[in-house]
C-alpha positions as CSV (number, residue, x, y, z in Angstrom):
1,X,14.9,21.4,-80.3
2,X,12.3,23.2,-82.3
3,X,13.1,24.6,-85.5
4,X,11.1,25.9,-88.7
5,X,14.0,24.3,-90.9
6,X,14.1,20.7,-92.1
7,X,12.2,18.1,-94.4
8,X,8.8,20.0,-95.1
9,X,5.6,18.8,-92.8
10,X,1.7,18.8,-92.8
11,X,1.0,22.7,-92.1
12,X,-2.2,22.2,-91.0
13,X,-1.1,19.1,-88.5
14,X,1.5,21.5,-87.4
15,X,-1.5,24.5,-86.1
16,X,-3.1,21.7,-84.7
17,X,-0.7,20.2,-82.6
18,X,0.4,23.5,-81.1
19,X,-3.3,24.7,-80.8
20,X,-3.8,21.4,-78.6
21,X,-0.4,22.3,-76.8
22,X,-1.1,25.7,-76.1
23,X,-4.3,24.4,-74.9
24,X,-2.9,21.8,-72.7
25,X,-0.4,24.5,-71.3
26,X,-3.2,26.8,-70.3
27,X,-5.0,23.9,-68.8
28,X,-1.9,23.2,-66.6
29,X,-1.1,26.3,-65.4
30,X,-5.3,27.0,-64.9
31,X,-5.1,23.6,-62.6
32,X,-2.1,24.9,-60.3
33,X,-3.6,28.3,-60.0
34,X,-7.1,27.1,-59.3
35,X,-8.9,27.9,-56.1
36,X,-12.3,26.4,-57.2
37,X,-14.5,24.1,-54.8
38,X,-13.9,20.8,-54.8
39,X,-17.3,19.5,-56.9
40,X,-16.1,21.6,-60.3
41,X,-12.3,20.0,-60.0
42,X,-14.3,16.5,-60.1
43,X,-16.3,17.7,-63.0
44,X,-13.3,19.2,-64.7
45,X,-11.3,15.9,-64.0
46,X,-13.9,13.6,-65.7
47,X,-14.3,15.5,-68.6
48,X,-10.4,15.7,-69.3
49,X,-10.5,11.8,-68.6
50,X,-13.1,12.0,-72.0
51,X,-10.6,14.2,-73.5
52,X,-7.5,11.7,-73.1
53,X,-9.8,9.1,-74.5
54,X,-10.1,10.7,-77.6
55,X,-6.5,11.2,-77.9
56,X,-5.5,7.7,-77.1
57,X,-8.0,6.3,-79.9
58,X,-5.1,6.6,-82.5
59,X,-1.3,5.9,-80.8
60,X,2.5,5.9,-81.6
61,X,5.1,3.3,-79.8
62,X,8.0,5.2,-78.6
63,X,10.2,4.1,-81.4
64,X,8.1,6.0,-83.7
65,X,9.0,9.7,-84.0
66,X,5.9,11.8,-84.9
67,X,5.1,12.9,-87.8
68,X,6.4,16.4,-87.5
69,X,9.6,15.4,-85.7
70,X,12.6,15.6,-88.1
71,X,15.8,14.5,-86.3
72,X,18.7,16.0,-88.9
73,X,17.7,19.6,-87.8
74,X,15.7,18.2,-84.3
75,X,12.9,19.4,-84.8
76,X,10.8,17.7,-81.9
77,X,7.3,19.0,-81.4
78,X,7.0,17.3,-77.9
79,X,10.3,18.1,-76.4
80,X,9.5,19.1,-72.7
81,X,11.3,21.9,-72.7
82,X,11.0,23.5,-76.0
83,X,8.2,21.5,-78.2
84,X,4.7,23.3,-79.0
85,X,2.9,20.3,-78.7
86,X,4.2,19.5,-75.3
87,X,2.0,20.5,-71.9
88,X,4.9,20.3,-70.6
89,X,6.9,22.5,-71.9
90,X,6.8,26.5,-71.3
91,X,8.0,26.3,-74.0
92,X,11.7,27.7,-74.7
93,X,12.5,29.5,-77.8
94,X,16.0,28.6,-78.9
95,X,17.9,31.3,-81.9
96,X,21.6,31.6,-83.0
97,X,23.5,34.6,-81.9
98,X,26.7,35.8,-82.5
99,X,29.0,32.8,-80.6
100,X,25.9,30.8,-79.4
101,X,22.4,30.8,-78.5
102,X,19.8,32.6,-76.8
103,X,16.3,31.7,-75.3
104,X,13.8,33.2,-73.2
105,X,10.7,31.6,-71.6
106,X,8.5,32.7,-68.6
107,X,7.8,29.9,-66.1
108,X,4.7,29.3,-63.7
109,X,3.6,27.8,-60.8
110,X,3.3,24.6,-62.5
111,X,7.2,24.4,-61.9
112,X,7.6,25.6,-58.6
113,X,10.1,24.4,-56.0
114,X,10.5,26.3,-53.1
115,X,7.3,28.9,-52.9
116,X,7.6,31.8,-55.5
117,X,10.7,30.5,-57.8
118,X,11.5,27.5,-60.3
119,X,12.2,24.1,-58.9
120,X,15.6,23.0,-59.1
121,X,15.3,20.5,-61.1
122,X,13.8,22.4,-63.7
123,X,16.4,24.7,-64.2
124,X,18.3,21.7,-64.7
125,X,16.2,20.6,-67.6
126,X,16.5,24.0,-69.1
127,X,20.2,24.0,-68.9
128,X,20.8,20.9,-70.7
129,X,18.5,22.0,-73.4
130,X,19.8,25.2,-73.0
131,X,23.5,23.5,-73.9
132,X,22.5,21.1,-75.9
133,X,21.0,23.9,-78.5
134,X,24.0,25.9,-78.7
135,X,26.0,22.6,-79.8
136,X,23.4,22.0,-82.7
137,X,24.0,26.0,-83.8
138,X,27.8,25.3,-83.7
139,X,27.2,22.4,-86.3
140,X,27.7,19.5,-83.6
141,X,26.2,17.2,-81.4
142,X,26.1,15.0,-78.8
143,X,24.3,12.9,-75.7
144,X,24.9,15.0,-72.1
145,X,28.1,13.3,-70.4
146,X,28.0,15.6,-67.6
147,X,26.1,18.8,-66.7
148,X,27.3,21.2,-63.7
149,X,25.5,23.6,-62.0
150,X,25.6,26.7,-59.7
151,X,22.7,28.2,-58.4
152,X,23.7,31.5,-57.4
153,X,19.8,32.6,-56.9
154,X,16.6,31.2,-57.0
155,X,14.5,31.4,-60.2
156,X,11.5,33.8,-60.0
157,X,8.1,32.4,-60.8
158,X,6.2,34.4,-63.6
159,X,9.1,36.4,-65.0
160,X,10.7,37.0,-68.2
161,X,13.8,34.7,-68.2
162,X,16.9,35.3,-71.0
163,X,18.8,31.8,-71.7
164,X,22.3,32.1,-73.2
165,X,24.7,29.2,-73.8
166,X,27.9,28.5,-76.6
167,X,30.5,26.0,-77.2
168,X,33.9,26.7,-75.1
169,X,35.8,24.1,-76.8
170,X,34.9,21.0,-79.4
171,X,37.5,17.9,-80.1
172,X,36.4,14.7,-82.1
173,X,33.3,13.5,-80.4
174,X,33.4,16.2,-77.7
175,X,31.7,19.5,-77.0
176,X,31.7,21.7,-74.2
177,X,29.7,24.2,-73.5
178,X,28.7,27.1,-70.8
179,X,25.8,29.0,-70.3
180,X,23.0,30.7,-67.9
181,X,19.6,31.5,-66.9
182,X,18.6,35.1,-66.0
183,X,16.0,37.3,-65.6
184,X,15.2,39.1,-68.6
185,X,15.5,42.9,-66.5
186,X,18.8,41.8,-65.6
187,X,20.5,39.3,-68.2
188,X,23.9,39.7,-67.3
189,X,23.7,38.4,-64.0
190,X,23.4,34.9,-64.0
191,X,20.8,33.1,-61.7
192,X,22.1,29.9,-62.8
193,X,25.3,29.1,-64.2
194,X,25.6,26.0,-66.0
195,X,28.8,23.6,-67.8
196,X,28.3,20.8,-69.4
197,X,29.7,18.1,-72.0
198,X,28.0,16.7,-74.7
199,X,29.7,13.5,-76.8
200,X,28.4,12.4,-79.7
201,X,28.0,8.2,-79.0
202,X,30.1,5.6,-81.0
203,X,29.1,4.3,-83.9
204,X,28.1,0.6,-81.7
205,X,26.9,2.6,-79.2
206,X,24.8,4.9,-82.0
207,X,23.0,1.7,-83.3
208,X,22.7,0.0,-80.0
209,X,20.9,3.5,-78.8
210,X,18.6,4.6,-81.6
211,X,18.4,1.3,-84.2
212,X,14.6,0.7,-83.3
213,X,13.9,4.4,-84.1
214,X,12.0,5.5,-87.1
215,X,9.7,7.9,-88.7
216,X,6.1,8.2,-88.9
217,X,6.5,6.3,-92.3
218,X,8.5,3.0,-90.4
219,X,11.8,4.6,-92.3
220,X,15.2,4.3,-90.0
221,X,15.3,7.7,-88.7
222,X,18.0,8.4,-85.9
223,X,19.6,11.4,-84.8
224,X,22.8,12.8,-86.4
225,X,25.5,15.5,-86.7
226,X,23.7,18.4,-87.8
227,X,25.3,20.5,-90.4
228,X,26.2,24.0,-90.1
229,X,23.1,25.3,-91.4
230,X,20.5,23.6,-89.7
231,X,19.9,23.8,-85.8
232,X,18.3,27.0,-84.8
233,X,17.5,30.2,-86.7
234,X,19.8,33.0,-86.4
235,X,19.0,36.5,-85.7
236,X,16.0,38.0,-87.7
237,X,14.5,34.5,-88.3
């Protein structure tokens, strides 16, 4: 989840990588919309291929959280469904409310299912991000144990979308949680209904999970309980 809280981090890294990810968003949704003769999608194609190699130059393994990520408040700049570096992400906007948290994000054609409206599977993806925020704003956390949901409508593409979610009950390693995704111009009518339970792992399970992972600096860096104050800003932030 993306935050502004947490260990401080290279400003100027930070405009960069969501520059390049707003970028890389545009170029996405540009390449779905597209109705351009075949020759300039060649053209275009080769000169992203120069692109990548100038990205891949310089590479992280997968243990090796980026240098912006910081895991006590998760940040995670590349999170696909919420990180500004990611081109895969619209990207969702998570903040504390009173009792939970809410989110809004407008998706394209770039996640389409059936013509005009979200793929299913990408609400999905939303939901258990969605879920999985309003645990960190209630001071917990946890690894998805099982997500429900009812899709009551399909999701219009290209419009305003409201995310709400909060904790409905919390025991020991436990959470659970509700929420929905609706359109903005109607928020209290969920499209999508969602349940889920979170559990934070054991402590063998913990190490067995996330012992290889570390910071940009090679420093043990896994995921933990948050605190109460860290997670997502509240209202005004």
């Amino acid at each position: 989840m993306q935050t502004d809280d947490g260990q401080p981090y290279d400003s100027e890294l930070m405009a960069a990588v969501t520059e390049l990810g707003t970028a890389l968003r545009g170029l996405v949704d540009a390449s779905v919309r597209t109705t351009v003769p075949a020759g300039d999608l060649r053209a275009t194609a080769t000169a992203v291929r120069e692109l990548t190699g100038r990205l891949a130059a310089a590479q992280r393994p997968v243990t090796q959280l980026p240098a912006l990520d910081d895991p006590v408040v998760f940040r995670r700049v590349y999170n696909p469904v919420s990180g500004v570096g990611s081109a895969l992400a619209p990207p969702v906007r998570f903040r504390r409310t009173d009792g939970g948290v809410l989110g809004r994000a407008t998706l394209g054609p770039a996640f389409e299912g059936p013509p005009g409206y979200v793929h299913g599977g990408v609400s999905a993806l939303l939901a258990d991000q969605l879920l999985g925020s309003a645990a960190i704003a209630a001071g917990l956390w946890g690894m998805t144990a099982r997500l429900e949901l009812e899709y009551r409508r399909p999701v219009p593409l290209d419009t305003p979308l409201v995310l709400r979610a909060a904790v409905t009950a919390a025991s020991g390693r436990r959470v659970d949680l509700g929420g929905s995704i609706a359109a903005e111009a109607a928020p209290d009518e969920p499209l999508v209904a969602a349940r889920g339970v979170f559990v934070m792992p054991r402590a063998d399970r913990h190490a067995d999970y996330f012992g290889a992972i570390t910071d940009a600096r090679g420093r043990h860096a896994p995921p933990r309980r948050p605190t109460d104050a860290t997670g997502v800003p509240g209202d005004g932030e």
